[in-house]
C-alpha positions in Angstrom: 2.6 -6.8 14.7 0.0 -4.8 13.0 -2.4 -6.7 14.4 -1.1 -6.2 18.5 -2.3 -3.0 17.0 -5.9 -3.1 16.2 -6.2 -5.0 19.7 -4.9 -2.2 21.2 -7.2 0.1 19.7 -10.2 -2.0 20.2 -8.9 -2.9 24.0 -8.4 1.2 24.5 -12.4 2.1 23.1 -10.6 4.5 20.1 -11.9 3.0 17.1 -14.1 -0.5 16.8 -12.0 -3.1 15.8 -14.1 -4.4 12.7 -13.8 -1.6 10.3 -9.8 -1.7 11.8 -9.3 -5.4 10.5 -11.1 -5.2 7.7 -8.6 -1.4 6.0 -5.8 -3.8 7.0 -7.0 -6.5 5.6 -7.6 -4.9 1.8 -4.0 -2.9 2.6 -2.7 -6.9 3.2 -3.8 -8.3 0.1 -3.2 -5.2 -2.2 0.3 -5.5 -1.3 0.3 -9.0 -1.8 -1.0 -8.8 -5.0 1.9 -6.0 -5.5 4.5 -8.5 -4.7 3.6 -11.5 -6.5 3.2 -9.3 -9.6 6.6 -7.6 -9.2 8.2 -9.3 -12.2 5.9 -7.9 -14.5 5.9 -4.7 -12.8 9.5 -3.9 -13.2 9.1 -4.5 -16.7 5.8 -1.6 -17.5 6.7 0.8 -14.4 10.4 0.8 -14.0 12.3 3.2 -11.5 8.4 4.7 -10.9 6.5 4.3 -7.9 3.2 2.6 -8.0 -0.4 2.6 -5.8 -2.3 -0.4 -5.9 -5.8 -0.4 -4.7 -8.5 -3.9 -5.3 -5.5 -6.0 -6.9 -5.1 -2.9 -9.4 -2.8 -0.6 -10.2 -4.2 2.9 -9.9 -1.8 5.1 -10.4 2.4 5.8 -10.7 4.8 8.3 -10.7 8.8 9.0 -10.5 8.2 11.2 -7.6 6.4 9.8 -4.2 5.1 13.0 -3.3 3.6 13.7 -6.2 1.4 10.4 -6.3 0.8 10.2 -2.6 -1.1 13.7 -3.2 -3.3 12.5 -6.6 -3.7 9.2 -4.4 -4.8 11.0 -1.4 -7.6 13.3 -3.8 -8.7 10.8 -5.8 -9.0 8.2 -3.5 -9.5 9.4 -0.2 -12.0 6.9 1.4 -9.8 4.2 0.7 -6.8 6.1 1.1 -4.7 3.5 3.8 -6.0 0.4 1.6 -3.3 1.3 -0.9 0.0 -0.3 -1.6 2.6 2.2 -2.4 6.1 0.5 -3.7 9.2 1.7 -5.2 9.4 -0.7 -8.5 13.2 -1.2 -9.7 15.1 -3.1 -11.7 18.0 -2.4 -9.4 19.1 -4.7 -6.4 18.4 -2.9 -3.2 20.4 -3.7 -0.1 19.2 -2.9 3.1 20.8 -2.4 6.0 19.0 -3.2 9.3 
């Protein structure tokens, strides 16, 4: 789906599609990473949520509007690269 997107963009002249692919891209495999290192996650950041930016976690914090502000300063260039997840011990059921 995300994809259909950049096309879109590209097809409507807004933004080149390169530089597009490539932020979604780095967002793809930060997230990755993020998931398939969930396990140990839970265990150092537990109930916090976490940014993760090259593979790495950069920062974390109870409140998500606290860290979406000190990711957006600090890391404003690469600002819609980063994961942002909820980590919990809990079992969340979601309703769609």
């Amino acid at each position: 789906m995300i994809k259909v997107c950049c096309v879109c963009l590209f097809e409507s002249g807004d933004l080149e599609m390169e530089p597009v692919v490539a932020m979604l891209l780095r967002f793809e495999e930060n997230a990755r990473w993020l998931s398939s290192h969930y396990e140990e996650l839970k265990k150092r950041f537990k109930d916090e949520w976490i940014g993760v930016l090259n593979e790495t976690v950069v920062d974390h914090d109870r409140e998500l509007g606290r860290l979406v502000k000190r990711l957006r300063k600090k890391y404003s260039e690469a600002y819609n690269e980063i994961a942002v997840e909820y980590v919990t011990a809990k079992e969340i059921e979601l309703i769609l």
